[in-house]
ChimeraX commands (.cxc) that place a marker at each C-alpha (Angstrom):
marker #1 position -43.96,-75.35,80.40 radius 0.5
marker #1 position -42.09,-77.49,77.97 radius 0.5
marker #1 position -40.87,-76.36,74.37 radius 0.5
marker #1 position -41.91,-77.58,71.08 radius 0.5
marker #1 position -41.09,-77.67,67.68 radius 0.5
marker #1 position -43.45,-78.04,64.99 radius 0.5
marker #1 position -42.93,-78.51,61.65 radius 0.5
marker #1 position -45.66,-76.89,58.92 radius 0.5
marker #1 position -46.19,-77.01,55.22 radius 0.5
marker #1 position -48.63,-75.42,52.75 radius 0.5
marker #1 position -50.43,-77.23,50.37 radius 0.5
marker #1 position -48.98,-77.71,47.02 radius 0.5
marker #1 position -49.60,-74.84,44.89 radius 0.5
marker #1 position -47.51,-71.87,43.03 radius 0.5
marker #1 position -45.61,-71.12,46.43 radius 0.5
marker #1 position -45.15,-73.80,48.35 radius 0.5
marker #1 position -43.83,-72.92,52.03 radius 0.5
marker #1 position -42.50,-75.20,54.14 radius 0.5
marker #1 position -40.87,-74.57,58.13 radius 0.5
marker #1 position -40.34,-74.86,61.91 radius 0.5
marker #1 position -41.00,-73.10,64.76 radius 0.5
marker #1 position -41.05,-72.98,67.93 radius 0.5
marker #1 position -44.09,-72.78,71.18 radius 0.5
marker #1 position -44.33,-73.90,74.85 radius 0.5
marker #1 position -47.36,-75.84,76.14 radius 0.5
marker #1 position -48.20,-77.68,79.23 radius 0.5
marker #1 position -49.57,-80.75,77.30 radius 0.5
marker #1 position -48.02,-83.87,76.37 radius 0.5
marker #1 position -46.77,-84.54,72.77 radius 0.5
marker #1 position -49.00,-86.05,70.64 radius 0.5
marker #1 position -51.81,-85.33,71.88 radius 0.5
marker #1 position -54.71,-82.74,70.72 radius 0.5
marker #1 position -54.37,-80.28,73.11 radius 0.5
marker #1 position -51.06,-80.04,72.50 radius 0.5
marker #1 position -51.69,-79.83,68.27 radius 0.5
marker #1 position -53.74,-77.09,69.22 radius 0.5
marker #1 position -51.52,-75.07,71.20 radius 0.5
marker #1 position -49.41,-75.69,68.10 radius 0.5
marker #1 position -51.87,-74.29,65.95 radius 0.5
marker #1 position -53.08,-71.34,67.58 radius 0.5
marker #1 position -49.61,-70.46,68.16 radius 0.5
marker #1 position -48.93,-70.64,64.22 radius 0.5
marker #1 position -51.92,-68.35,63.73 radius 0.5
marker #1 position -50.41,-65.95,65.80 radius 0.5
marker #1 position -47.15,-65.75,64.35 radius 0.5
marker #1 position -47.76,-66.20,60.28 radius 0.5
marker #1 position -51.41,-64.47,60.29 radius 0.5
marker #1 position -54.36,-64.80,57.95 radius 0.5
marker #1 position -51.44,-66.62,55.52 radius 0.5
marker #1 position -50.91,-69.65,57.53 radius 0.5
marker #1 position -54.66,-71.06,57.79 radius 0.5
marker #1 position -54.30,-73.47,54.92 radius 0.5
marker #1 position -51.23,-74.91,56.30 radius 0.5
marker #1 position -51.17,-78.06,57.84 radius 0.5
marker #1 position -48.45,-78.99,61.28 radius 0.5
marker #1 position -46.97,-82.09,59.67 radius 0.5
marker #1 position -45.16,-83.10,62.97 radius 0.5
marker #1 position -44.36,-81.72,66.40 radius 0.5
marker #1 position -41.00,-82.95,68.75 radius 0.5
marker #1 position -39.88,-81.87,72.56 radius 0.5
marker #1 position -37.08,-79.58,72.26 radius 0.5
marker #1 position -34.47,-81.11,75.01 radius 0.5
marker #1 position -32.37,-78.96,76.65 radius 0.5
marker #1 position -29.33,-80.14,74.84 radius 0.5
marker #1 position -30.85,-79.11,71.35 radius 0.5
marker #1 position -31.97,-75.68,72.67 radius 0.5
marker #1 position -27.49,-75.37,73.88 radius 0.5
marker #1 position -26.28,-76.93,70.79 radius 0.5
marker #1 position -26.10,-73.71,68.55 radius 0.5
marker #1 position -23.44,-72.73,71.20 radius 0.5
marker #1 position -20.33,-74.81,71.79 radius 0.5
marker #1 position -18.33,-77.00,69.17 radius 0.5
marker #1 position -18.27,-80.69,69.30 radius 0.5
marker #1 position -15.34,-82.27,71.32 radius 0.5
marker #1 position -12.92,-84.28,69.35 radius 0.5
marker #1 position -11.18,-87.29,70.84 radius 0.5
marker #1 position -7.16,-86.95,70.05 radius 0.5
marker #1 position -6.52,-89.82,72.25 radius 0.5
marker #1 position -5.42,-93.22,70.85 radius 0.5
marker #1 position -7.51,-95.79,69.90 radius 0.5
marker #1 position -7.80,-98.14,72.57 radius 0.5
marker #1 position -6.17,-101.74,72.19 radius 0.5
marker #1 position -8.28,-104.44,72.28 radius 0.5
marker #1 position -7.08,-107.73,72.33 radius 0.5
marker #1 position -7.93,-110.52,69.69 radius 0.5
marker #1 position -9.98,-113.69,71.37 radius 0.5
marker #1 position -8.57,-116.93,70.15 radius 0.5
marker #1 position -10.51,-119.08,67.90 radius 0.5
marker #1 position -8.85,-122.33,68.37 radius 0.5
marker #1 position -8.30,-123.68,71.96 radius 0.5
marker #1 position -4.72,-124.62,72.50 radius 0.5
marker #1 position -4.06,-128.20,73.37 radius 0.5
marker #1 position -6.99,-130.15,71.73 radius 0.5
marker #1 position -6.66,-132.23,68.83 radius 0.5
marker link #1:1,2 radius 0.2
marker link #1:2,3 radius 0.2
marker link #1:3,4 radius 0.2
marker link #1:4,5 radius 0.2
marker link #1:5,6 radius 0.2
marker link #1:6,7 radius 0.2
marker link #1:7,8 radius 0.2
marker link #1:8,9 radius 0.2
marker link #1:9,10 radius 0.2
marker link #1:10,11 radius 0.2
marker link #1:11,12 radius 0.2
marker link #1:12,13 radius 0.2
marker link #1:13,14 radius 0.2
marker link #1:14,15 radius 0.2
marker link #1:15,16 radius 0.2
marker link #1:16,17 radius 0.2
marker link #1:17,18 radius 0.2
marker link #1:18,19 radius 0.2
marker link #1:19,20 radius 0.2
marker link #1:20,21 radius 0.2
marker link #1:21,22 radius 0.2
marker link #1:22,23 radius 0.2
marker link #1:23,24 radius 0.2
marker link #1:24,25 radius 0.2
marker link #1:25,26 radius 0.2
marker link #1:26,27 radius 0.2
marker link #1:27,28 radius 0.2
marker link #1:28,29 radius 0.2
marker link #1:29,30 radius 0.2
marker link #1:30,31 radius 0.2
marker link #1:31,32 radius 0.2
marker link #1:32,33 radius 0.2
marker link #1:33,34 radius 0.2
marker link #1:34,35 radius 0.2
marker link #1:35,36 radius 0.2
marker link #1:36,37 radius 0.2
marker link #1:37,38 radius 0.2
marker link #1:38,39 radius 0.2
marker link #1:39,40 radius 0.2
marker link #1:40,41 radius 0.2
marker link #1:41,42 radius 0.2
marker link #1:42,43 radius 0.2
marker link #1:43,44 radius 0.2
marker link #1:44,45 radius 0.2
marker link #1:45,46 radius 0.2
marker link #1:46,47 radius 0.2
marker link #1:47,48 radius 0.2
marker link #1:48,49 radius 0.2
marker link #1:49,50 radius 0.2
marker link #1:50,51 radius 0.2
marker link #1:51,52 radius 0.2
marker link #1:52,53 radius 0.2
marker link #1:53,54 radius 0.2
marker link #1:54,55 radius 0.2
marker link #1:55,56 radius 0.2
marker link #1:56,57 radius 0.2
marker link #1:57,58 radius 0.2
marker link #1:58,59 radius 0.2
marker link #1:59,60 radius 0.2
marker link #1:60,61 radius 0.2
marker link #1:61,62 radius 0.2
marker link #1:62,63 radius 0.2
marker link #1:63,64 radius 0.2
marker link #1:64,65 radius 0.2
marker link #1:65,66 radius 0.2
marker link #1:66,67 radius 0.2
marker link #1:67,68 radius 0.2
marker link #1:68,69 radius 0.2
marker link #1:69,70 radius 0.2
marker link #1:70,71 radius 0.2
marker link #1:71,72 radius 0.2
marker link #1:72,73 radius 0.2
marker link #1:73,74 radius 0.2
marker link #1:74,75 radius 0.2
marker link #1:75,76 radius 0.2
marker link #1:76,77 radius 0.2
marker link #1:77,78 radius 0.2
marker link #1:78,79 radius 0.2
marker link #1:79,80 radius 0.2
marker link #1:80,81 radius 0.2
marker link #1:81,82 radius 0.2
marker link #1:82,83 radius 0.2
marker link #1:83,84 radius 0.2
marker link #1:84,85 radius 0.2
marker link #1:85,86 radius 0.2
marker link #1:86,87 radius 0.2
marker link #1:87,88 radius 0.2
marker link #1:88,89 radius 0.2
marker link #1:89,90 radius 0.2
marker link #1:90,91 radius 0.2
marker link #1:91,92 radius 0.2
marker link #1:92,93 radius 0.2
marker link #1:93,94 radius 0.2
view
């Protein structure tokens, strides 16, 4: 099963909520099986609360998103490679 993140709002009133979370479903993205999965699985987790919201979008979670909370970006100390300039006049003609 592949992960998902979908991202909800509420409709505009005197709280306004807005979020993510996360489900798994064997469907592809984008499709209405897989906006239901989405759905159900918002039910579950925000209750009687959530049915007025509406899933704005929903993304695959790659592996390297789900790892990224983890380590800190690498930083390059090396020197900038030289590159040399291309002539733009050919030597020798008139």
């Amino acid at each position: 099963m592949k992960t998902y993140r979908a991202h909800y709002k509420s409709p505009h009133g005197a709280n306004p909520v807005n979020g993510t979370f996360e489900f798994e479903s064997e469907h592809n993205a984008g499709s209405k099986k897989n906006a239901t999965d989405a759905r159900i699985r918002m039910l579950e987790e925000f209750g009687n609360e959530a049915v007025s919201w509406v899933i704005d979008s929903i993304e695959l979670v790659s592996k390297s998103d789900e790892a990224s909370d983890i380590f800190q970006p690498q930083l390059d100390f090396r020197e900038p490679k030289k590159t040399r300039r291309r002539r733009t006049v050919e030597r020798g003609k008139i």
